[in-house]
LOVEXGU-703821 format. One line per 4 residues: their letters; for each residue x, y, z of N, C-alpha, C, O, CB. Coordinates in steps of 0.001 Angstrom, whole numbers, plus 500000, padded with zeros to 6 digits. Glycine has a CB too. Layout:
N
A	X:Y:Z:X:Y:Z:X:Y:Z:X:Y:Z:X:Y:Z | ...
//
This chain:
141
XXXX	509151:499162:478673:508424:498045:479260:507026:498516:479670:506919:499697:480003:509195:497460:480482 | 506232:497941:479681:504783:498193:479966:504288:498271:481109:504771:497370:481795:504074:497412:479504 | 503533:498914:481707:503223:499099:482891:502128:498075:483106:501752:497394:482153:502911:500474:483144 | 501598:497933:484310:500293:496892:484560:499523:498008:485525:499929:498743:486424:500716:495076:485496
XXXX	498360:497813:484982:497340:498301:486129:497375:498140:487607:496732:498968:488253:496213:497763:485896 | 498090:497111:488319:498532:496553:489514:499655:497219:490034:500603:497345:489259:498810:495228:489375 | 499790:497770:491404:500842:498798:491803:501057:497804:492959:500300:496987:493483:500398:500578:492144 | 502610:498212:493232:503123:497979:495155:503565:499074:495578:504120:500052:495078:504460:496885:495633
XXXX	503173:498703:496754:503073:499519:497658:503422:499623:498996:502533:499241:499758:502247:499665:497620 | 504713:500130:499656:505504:499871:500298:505018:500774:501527:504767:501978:501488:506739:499984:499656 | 504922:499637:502979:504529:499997:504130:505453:499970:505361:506426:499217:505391:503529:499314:504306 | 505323:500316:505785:505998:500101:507312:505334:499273:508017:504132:499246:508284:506094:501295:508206
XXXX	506067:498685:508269:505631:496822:508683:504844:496617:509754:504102:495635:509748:506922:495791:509141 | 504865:497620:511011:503659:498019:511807:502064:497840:510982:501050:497151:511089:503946:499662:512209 | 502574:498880:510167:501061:499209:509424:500744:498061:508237:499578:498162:507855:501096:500926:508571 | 501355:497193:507686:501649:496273:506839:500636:495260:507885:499425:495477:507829:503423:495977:506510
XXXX	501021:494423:508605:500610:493819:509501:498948:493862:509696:498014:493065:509607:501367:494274:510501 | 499129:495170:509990:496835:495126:510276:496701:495597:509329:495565:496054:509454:495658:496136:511583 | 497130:495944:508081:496774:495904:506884:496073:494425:506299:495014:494199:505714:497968:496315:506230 | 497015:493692:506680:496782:491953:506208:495865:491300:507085:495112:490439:506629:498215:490947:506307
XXXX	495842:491614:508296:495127:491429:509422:493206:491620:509459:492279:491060:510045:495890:492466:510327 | 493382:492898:508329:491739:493288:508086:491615:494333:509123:490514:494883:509092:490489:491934:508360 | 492440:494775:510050:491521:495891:510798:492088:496982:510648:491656:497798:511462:491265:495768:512257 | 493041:497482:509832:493607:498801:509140:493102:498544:507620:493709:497883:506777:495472:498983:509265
XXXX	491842:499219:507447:491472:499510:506070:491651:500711:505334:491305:500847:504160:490327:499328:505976 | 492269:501701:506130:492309:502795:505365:493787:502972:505085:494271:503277:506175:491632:503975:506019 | 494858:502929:504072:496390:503509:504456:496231:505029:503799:495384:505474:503024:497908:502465:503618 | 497124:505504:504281:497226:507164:503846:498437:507446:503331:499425:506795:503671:497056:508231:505031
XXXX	498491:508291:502592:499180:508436:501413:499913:510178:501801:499409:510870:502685:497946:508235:499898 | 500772:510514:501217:500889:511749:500833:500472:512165:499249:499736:513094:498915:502226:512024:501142 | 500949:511499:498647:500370:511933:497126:500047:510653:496572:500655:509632:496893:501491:512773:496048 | 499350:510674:495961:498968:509242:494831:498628:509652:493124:498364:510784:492717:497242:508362:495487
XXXX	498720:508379:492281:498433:508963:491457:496603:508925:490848:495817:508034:491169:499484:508540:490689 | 496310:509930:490076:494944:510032:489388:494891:508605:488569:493978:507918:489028:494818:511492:488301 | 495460:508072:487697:495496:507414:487177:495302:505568:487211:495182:504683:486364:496195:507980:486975 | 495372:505671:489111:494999:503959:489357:493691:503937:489215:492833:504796:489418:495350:503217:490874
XXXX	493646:502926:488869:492141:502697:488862:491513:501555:490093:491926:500469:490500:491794:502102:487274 | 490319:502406:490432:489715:501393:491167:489384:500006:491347:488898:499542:490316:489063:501645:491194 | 489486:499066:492419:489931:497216:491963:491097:496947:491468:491305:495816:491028:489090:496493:490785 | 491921:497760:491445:493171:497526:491322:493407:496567:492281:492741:496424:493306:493952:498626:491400
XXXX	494814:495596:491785:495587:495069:493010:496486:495840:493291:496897:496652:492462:496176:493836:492930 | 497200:495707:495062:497989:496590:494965:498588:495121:495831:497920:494297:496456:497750:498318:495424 | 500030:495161:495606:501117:494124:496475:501797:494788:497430:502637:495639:497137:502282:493435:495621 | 501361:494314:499231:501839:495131:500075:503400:494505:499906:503720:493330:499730:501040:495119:501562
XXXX	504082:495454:499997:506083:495151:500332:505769:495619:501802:504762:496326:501774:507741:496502:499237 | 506358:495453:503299:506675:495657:503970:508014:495822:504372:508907:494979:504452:506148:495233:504262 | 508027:497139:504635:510103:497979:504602:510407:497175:505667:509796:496319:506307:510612:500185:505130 | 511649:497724:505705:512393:497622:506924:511932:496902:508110:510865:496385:507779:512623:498794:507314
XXXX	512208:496596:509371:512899:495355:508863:512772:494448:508156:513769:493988:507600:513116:494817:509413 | 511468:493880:507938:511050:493171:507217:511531:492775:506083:512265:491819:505830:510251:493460:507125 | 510852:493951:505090:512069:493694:503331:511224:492428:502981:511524:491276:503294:514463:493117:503546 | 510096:492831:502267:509237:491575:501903:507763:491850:501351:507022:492808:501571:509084:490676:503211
XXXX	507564:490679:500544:506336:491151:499783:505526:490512:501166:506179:489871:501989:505979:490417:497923 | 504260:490707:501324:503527:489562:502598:502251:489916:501762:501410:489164:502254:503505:490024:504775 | 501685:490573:500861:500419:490220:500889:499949:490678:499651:500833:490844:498810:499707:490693:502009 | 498251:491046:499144:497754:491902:498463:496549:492136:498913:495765:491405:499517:497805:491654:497299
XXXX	496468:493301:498539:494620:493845:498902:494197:494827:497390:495043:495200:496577:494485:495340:500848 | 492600:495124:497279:492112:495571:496702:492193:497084:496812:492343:497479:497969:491253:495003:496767 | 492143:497808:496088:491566:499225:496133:490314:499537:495636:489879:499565:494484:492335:500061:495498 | 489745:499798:496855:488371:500002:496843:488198:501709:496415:487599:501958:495369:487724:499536:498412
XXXX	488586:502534:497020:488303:503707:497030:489261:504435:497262:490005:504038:498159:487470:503937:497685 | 489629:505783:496556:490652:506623:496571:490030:508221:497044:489553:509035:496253:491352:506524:495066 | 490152:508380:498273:489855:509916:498298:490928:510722:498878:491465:510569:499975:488599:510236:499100 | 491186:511688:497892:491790:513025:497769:490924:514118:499005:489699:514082:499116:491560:513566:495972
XXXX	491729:514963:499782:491238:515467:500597:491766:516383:501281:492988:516352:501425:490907:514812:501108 | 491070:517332:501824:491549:518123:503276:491803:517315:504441:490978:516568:504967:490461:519120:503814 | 492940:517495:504800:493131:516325:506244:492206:516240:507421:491881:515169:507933:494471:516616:507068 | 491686:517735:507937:490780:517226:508473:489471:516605:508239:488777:516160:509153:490710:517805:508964
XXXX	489035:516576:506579:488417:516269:506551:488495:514757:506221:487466:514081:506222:487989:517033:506155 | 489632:514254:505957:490067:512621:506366:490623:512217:507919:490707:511028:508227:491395:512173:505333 | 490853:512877:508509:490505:512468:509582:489308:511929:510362:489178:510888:511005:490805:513117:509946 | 488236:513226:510050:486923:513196:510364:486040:511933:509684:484961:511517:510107:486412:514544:509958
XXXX	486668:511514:508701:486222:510250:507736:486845:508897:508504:486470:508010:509271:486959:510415:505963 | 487747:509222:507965:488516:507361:508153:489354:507061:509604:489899:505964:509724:490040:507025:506700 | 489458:508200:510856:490361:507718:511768:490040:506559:512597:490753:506002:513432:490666:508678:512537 | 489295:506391:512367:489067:504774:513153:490036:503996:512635:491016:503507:513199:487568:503902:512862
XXXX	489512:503886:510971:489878:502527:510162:491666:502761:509375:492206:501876:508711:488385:502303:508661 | 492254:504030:509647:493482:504406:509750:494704:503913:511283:495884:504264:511290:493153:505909:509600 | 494206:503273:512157:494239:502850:513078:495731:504000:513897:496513:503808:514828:494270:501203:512769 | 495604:504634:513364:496581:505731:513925:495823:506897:514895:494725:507414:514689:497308:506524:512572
XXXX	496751:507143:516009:496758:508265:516418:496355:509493:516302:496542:509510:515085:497348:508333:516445 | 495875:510772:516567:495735:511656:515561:496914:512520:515709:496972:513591:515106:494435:512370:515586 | 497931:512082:516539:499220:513223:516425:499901:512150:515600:500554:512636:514677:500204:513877:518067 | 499931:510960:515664:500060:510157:514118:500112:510889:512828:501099:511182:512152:498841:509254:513858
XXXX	498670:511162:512592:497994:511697:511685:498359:512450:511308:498642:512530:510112:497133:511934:511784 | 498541:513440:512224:498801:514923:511236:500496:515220:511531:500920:515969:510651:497605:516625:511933 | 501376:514907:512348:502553:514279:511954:502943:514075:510901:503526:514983:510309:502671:513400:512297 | 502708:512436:510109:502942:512159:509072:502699:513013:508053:503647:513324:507332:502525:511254:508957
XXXX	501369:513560:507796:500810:515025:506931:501466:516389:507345:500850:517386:506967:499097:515314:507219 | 502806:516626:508180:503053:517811:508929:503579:518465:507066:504401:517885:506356:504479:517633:510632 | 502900:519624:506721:503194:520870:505541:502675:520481:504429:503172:520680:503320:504716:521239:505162 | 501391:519762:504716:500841:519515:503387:499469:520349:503651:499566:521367:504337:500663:517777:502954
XXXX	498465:520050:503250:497420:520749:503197:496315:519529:503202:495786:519216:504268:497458:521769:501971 | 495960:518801:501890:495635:518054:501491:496544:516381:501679:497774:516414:501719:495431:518710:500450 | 495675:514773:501798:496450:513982:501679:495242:512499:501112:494012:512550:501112:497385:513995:503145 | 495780:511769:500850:495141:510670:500199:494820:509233:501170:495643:508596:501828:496117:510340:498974
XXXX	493422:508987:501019:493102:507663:501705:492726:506660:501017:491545:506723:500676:492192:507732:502572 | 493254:505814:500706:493488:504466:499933:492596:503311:500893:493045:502609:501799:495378:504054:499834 | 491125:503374:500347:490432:502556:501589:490297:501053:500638:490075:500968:499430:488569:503385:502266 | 490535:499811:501746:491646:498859:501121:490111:497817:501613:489129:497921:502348:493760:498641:502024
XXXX	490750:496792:500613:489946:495183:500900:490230:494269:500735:491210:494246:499990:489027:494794:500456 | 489743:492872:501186:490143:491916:500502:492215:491333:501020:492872:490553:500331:489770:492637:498814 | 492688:491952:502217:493567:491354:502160:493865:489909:502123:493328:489147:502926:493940:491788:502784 | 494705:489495:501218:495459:488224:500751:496394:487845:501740:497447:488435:501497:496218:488396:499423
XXXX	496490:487170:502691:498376:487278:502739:499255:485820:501989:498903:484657:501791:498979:487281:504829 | 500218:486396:501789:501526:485101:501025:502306:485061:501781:502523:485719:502798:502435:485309:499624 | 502902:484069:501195:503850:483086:502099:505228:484553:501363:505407:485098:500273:503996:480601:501411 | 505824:484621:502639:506743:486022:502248:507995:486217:501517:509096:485739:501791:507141:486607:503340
XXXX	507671:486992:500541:508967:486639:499836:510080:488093:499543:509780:489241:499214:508442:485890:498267 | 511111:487619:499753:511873:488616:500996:512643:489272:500056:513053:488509:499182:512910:487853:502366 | 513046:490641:499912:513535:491894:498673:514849:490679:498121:515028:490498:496917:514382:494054:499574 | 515660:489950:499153:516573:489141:498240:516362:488274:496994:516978:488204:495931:517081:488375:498957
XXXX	515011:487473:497599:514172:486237:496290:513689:487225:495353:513683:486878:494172:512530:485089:496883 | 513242:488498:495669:512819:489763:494852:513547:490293:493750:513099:490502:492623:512744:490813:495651 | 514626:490483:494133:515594:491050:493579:516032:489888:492602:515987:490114:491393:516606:491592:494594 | 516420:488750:493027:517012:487396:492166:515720:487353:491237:515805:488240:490387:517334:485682:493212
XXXX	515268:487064:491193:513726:486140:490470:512834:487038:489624:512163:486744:488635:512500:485514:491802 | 513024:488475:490394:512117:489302:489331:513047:490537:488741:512613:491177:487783:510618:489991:490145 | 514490:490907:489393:514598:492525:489686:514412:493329:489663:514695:494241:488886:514918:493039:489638 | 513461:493205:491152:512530:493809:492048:513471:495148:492633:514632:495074:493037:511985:492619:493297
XXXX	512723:496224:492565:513412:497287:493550:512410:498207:494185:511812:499080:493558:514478:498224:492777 | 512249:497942:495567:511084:498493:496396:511166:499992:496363:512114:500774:496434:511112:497977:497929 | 509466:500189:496194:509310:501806:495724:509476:502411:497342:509543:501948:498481:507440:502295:494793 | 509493:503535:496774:509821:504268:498570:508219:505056:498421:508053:506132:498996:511762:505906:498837
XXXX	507362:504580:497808:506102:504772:498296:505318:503999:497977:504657:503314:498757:505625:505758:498090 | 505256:503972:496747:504290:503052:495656:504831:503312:494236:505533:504245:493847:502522:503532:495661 | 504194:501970:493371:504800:502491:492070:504058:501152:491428:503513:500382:492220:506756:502721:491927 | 504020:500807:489752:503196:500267:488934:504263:499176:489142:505487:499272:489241:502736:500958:487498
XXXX	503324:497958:489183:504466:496591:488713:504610:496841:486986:503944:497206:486017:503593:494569:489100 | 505922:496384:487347:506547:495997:485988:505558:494909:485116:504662:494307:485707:508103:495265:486306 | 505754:494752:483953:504988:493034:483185:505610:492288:483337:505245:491187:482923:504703:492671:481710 | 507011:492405:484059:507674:490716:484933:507191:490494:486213:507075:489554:486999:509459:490618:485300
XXXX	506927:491783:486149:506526:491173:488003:505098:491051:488334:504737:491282:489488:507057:492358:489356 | 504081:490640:487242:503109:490471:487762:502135:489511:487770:500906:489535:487833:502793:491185:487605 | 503422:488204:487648:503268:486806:488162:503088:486788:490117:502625:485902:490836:504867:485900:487544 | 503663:488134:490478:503678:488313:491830:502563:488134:492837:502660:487532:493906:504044:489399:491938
XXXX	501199:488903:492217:499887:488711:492607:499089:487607:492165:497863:487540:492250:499273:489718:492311 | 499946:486650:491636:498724:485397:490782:499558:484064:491834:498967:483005:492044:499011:485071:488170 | 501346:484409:492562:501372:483166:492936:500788:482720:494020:499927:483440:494525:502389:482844:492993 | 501066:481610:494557:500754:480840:495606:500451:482057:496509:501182:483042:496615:501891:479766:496070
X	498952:481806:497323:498995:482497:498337:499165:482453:499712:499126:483491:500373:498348:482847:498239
//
């Protein structure tokens, strides 16, 4: 099956939230791949509890990095902590900032309608929509 340029991308619903909200523009990553391309869509899923698509945003910019030196960049617009920060990054070296735009939000459609309608199975980080599922970012918003 074919991949689409358009990825989801699965958040923790805290961070999902001011993601859609506009005032968390940066999400952080542990690894990403070389291969998205910039203006991509990406479809936020929000985990647990949630279990739901709620939105999309743009990818504006992808930087690869020394943590402190993404810290020193984006901690404002990462809206985290910095024992947050380097927590989440605890034995890496390097980590990825996915600086975001343009959030969309949709009317929410929940891993069950997901699963029925597309079979949908939420990435445990991120991952390429399928070519069924990418009626996902064109419906109703």
């Amino acid at each position: 099956m074919a991949e689409s340029k358009h990825i989801v991308i699965s958040v923790k619903p805290k961070w999902a939230k001011l993601i859609m909200s506009g005032e968390k523009k940066v999400e952080l990553r542990k690894s990403f791949s070389k291969s998205v391309s910039l203006g991509s869509t990406a479809i936020i899923y929000a985990s647990a509890p949630i279990s739901a698509i709620i939105g999309t945003i743009k990818l504006k910019k992808i930087d690869v990095n020394k943590l402190e030196s993404l810290w020193n960049e984006y901690a404002i617009w990462t809206m985290a902590t910095r024992d947050e920060f380097f927590d989440y990054f605890k034995g890496k070296e390097t980590g990825v900032a996915l600086i975001v735009e343009q959030p969309i939000k949709q009317h929410e459609k929940s891993l069950k309608e997901l699963r029925k309608n597309y079979n949908f199975t939420p990435p445990v980080s991120w991952r390429y929509l399928k070519e069924t599922e990418t009626e996902l970012i064109h419906k109703e918003k």
